[in-house]
C-alpha positions in Angstrom: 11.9 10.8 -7.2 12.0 7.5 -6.4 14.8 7.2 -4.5 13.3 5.8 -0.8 10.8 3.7 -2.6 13.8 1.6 -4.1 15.4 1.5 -0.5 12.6 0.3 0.9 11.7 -2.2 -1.4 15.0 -4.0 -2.5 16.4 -3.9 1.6 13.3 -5.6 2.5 13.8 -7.8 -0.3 17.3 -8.7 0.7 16.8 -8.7 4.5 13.5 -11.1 4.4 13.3 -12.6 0.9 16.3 -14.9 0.7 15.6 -18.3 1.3 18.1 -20.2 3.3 19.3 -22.2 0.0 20.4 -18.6 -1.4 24.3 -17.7 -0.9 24.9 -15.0 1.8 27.5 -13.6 -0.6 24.7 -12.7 -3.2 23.2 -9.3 -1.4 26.8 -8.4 -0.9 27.8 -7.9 -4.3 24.9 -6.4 -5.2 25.9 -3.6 -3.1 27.1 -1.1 -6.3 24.2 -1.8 -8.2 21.9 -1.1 -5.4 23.5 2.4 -4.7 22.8 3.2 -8.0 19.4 2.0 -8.4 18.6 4.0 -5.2 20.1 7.2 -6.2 18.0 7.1 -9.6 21.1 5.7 -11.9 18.8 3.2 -14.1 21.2 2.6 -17.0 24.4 1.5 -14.9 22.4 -0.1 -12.0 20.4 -2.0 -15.1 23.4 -3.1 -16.3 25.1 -4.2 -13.3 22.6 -6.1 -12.7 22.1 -7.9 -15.8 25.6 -8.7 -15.5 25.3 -10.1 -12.1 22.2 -12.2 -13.4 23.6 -13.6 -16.6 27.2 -14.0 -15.3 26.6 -15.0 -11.8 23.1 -16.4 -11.8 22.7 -14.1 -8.8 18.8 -14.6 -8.0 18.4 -11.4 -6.5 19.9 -9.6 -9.8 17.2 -12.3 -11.8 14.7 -10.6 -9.2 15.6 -7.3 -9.9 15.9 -7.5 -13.5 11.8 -8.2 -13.2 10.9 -5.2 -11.4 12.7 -2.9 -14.0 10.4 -4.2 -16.0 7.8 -4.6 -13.7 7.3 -1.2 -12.3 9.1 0.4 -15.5 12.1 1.4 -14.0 14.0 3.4 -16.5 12.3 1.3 -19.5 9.2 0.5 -21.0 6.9 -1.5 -18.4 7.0 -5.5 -20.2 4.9 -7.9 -17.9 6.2 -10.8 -20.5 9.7 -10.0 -19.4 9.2 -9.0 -15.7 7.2 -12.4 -15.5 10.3 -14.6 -17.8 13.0 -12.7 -15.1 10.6 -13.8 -12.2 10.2 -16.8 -12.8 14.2 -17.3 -12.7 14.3 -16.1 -9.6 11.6 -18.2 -7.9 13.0 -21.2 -9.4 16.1 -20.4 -7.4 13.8 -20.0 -4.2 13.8 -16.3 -3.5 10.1 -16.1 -1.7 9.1 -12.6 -3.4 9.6 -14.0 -7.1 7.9 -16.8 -6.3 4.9 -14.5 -5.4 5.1 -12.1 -8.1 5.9 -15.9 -11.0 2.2 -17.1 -8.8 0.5 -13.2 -9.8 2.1 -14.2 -13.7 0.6 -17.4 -14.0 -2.7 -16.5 -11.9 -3.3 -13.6 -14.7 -1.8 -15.1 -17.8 0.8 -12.5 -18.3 3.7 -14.8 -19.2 1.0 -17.5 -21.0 -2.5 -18.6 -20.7 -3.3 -17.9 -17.0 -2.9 -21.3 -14.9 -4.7 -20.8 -11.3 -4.0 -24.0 -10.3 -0.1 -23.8 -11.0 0.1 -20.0 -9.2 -1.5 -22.2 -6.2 1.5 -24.0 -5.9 4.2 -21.0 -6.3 1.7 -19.1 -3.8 2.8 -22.4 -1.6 5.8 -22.4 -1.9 6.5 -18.6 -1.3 4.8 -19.1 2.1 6.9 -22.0 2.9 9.8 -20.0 2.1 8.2 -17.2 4.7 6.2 -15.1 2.3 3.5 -15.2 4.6 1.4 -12.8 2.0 1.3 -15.2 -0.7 -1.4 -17.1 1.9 -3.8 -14.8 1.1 -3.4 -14.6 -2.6 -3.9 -18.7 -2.6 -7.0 -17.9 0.1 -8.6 -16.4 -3.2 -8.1 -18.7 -5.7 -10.0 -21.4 -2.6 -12.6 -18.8 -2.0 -13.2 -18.2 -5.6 -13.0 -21.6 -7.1 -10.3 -20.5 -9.3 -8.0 -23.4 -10.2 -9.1 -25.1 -6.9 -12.2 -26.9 -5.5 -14.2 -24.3 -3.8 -13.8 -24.0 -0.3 -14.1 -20.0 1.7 -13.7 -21.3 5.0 -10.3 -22.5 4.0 -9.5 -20.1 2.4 -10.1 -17.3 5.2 -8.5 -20.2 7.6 -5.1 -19.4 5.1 -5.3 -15.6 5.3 -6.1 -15.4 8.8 -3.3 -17.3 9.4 -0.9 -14.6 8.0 -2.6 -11.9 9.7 -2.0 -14.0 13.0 1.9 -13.8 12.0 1.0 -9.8 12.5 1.6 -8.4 8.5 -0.8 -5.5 8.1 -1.4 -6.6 4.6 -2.8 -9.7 5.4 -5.2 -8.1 7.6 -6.6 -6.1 5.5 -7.5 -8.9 3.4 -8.8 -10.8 5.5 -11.3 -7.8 6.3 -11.8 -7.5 2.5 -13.1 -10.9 2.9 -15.2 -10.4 5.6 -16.8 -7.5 3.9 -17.7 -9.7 0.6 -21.8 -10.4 -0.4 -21.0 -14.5 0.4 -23.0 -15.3 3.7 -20.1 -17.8 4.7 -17.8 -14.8 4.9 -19.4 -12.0 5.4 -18.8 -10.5 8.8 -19.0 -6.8 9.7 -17.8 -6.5 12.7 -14.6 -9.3 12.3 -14.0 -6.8 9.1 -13.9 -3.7 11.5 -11.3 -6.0 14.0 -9.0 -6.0 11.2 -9.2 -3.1 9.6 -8.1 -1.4 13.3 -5.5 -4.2 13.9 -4.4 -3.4 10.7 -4.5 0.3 11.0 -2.7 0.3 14.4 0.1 -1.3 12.4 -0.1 2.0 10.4 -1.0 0.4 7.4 -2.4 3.4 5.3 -5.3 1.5 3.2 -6.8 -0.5 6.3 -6.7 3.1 7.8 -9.2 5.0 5.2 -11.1 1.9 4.8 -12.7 2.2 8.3 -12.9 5.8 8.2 -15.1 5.4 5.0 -16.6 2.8 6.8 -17.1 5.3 9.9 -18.0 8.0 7.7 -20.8 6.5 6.1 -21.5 3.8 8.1 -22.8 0.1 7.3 -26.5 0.1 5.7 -26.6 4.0 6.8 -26.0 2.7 10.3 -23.7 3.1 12.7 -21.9 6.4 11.7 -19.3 8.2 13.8 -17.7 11.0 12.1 -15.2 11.8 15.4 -13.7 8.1 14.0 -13.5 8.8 10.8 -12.0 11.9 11.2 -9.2 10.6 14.1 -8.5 7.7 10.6 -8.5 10.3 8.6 -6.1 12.4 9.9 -3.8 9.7 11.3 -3.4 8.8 7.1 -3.1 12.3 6.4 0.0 12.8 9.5 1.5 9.8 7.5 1.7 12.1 4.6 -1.1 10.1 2.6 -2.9 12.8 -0.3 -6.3 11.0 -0.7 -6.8 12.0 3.2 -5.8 15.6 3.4 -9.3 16.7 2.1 -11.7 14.5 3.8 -10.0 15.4 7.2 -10.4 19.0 6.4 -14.0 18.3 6.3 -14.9 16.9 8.7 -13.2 18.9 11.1 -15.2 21.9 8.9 -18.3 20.0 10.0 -17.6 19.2 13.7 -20.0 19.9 16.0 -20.7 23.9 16.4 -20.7 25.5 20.0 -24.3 25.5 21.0 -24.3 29.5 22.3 -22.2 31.2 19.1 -22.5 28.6 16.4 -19.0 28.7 16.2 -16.7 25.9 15.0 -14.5 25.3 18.2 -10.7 27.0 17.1 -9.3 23.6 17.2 -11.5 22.3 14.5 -11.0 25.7 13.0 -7.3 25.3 12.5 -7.3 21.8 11.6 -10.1 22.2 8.7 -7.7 24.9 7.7 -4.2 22.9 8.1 -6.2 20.1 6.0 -7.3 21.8 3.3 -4.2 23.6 2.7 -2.7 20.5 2.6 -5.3 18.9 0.3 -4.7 22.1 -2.0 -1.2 22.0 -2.0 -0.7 17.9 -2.2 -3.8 15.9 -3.7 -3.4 15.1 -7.0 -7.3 15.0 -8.3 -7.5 18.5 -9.8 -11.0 18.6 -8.4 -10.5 18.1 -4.9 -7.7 20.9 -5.3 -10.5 22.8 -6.4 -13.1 21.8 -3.3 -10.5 22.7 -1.2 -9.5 26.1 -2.4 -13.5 27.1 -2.4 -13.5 25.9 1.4 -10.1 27.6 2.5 -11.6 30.9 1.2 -14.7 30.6 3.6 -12.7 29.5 6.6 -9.8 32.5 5.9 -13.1 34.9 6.5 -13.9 33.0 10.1 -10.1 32.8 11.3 -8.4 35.0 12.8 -5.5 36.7 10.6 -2.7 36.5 13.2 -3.3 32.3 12.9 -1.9 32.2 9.0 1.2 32.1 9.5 1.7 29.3 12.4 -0.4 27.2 10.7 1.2 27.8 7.4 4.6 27.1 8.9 3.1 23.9 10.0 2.4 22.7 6.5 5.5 23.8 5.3 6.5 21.0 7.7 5.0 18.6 7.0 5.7 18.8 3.8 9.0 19.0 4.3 8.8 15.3 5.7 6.0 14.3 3.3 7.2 16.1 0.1 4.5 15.8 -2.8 5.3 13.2 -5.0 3.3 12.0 -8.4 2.9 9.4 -10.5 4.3 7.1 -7.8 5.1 3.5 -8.2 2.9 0.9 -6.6 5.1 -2.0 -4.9 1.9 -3.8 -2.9 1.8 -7.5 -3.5 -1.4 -8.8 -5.2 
């Protein structure tokens, strides 16, 4: 099940979170290990990697030891543990434990939560080209947490990794900009990012501008044909929170003016949309919504559309298969 997710995560790991004082022979050997992991093996890939860690004092084993315990990975999730494993790691310079040993001391997992010490690992993760980690030590400035108070640096460090193009980071720094404090708050720089961000396909910045489409800023400044473009371009990427609120608002586009008739584009899409939302969301209750709205289009569509349209959710299911209970991997 989660098979691509541990692709994903340990190759980007490997390809862009080995500092240049880790040996090049260290990724290698993990090789076996990772073929396991990735095929859903968790008791030998566990074990080969322990062996690598305690043997070897291979720092991306130590790294991967954490997120078995991290994400719960076969075992019992243990933040004391995953916290213990990454701080190993970080102390051997690998940029992504140094992040994740900053998120431990930041919320007291391992011991009583030290803001100003996670400033430094946050540091020292972006020194080691963990751009990310900026925006984690932006917070603890713009907070006053463990650090002298001070927003305008700390959006200064944030936009400085959304400069360096990571999706993540600008999505933060629109986060920030969308926050009560008059030194930050900035509606329109939030709206820059968010697109930026979306553009870079980045799923969250994506529905965050719909909603803020959607609904608009103070009731102002609504454009449902945005939202809905955001909507859907999160629900093409196979995201389930989306499938529903795209069906609806192509259900509410505007009607034709001489047959109050949805056009048939908006027609099929509400239908493609809620399918999908039936078939893939995960809250019972939007399942539900959608079923209800799927039975009122089925009586305005024609009957020879069904099955093209219902061919074309097989599809995209077939590349966006439903998965639950999926494990989070975003940085904090």
């Amino acid at each position: 099940m989660y098979k691509i997710v541990h692709i994903v995560f340990l190759i980007s790991v490997i390809s862009f979170g080995v500092s240049a004082q880790a040996k090049p022979n260290y990724a290698k050997e993990l090789k076996p290990a990772q073929e396991l992991l990735s095929g859903g093996n968790y008791r030998d890939a566990y074990q080969l990697y322990y062996k690598f860690a305690k043997e070897n004092k291979n720092p991306l084993a130590e790294f991967t030891i954490a997120l078995f315990y991290k994400y719960g990975w076969g075992r019992p999730v243990n933040p004391v543990i995953a916290c213990s494993w990454h701080h190993k790691a970080a102390e051997s310079n690998i940029p992504a434990a140094q992040h994740f040993y900053g998120d431990c001391l930041r919320h007291g997992r391992l011991k009583k939560r030290d803001p100003a010490q996670a400033a430094i690992w946050y540091q020292r993760a972006a020194d080691n080209g963990h751009l990310t980690s900026l925006c984690s030590l932006a917070e603890l400035y713009i907070k006053g947490d463990g650090q002298v108070k001070d927003t305008q640096r700390g959006l200064a460090l944030c936009k400085q990794a959304a400069a360096s193009g990571i999706s993540d980071a600008m999505l933060r720094v629109a986060k920030f900009h969308l926050m009560d404090d008059p030194k930050l708050k900035n509606e329109e720089e939030a709206k820059y990012y968010l697109l930026q961000a979306a553009k870079r396909k980045n799923i969250k910045a994506m529905i965050m501008l719909a909603r803020i489409h959607r609904d608009g800023i103070n009731g102002q400044h609504i454009d449902h044909i945005k939202a809905r473009q955001l909507f859907e371009f999160a629900s093409s990427l196979g995201d389930q929170s989306s499938y529903l609120q795209t069906g609806k608002l192509y259900l509410n586009s505007k009607k034709d003016p001489l047959t109050n008739a949805l056009p048939e584009d908006a027609l099929a899409k509400s239908y493609l949309w809620l399918s999908a939302a039936e078939i893939g969301s995960e809250n019972k209750e939007e399942k539900v919504e959608a079923k209800k709205l799927i039975k009122s289009i089925s009586l305005l569509m024609p009957v020879t559309w069904k099955e093209s349209l219902d061919k074309k959710i097989a599809e995209h299911f077939r590349h966006y298969p439903v998965v639950t209970n999926k494990i989070n991997t975003k940085l904090e």
